[in-house]
C-alpha positions in Angstrom: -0.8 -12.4 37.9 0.4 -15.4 36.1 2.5 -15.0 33.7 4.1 -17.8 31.2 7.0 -17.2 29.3 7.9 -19.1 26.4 11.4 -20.7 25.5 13.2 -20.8 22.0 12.3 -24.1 21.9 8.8 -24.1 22.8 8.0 -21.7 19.5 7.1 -23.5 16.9 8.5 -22.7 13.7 8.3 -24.0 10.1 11.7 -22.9 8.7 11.7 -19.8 6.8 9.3 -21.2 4.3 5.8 -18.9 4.6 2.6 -21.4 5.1 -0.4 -20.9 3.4 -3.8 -22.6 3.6 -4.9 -25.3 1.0 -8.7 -24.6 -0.2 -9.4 -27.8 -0.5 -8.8 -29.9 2.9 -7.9 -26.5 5.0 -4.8 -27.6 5.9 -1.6 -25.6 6.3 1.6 -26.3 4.3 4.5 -24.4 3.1 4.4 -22.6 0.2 6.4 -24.7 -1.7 4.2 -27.4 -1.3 1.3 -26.2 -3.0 0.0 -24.7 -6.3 -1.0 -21.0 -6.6 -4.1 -20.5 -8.5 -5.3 -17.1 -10.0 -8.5 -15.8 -12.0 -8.2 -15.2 -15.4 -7.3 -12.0 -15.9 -9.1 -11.7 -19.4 -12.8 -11.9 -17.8 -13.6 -15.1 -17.7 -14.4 -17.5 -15.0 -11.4 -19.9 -15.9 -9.0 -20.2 -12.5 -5.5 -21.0 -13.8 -2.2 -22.4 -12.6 0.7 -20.0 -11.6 3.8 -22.1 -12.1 6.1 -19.3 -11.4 4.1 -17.8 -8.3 4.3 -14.2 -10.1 0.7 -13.4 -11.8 -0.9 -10.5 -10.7 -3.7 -10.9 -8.7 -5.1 -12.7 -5.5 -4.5 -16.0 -5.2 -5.3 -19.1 -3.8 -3.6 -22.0 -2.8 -4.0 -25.8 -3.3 -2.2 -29.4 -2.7 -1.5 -31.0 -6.2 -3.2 -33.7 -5.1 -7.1 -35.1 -6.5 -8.3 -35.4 -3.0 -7.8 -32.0 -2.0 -9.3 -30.9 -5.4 -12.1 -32.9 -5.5 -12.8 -31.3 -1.6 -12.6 -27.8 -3.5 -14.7 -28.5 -6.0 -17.3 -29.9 -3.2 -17.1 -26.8 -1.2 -16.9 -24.6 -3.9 -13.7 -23.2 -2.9 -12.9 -21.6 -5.9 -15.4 -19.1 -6.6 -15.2 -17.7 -2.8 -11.3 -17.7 -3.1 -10.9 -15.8 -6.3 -13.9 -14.1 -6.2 -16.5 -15.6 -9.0 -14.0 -18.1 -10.8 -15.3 -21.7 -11.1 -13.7 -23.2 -14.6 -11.0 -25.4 -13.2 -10.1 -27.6 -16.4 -6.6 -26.0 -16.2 -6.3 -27.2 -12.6 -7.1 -30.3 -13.2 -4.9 -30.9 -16.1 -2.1 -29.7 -14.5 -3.1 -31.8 -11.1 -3.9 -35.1 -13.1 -0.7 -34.7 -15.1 1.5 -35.5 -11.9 4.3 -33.6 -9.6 6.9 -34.0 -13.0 4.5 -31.3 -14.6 5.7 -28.4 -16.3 7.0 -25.8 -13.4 7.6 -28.6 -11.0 11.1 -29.2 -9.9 12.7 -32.7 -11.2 15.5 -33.8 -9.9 18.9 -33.8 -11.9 20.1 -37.0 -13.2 23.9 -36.9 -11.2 26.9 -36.0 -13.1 30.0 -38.9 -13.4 33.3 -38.3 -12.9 35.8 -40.4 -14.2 38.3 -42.0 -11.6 42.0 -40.5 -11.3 44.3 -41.8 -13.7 41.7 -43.4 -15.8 40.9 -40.1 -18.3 42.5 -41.1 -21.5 
């Protein structure tokens, strides 16, 4: 019997980040990477934007990127994904507006200190 044991360095790991698949090019990336999309919950067939990754329902993930939405639209990702939804003008508002969207992190400007002795 041949048996092959695996090191700690052999496992491959993506830090403690979870990975989900994007529904457009199929690819894994961490969750932070991506956008979470839910169905409306009203009825309709609108797919929206969970900024704060908290809406009820399934979900479905996506890079904020054109390409990968443009191959999701092709495929018609979304309605298999959330289960009927197709209107994606809130996903492509939010995509087309760029990573400084609302909900995406921006960096902080940095905070100067004076030097010693020159406070006044």
């Amino acid at each position: 019997m041949n048996v092959r044991t695996m090191t700690v360095a052999e496992v491959p790991t993506s830090g403690n980040q979870p990975e989900r698949t994007c529904i457009g090019c199929r690819k894994k990336g961490q969750r932070s990477e991506l956008l979470r999309l839910v169905a409306d919950a009203s009825g309709s067939s609108a797919v929206l934007v969970d900024e704060r990754r908290r809406m009820a329902g399934r979900g479905a993930w996506l890079h904020p990127s054109e390409s990968c939405l443009a191959l999701a639209i092709k495929r018609r990702a979304f309605g298999r994904a959330l289960r009927g939804a197709t209107g994606t003008a809130a996903v492509e508002r939010r995509i087309m507006a760029g990573p400084n969207a609302a909900g995406a992190p921006v960096a902080a400007a940095p905070t100067v200190q004076p030097e010693s002795g020159s406070e006044i």
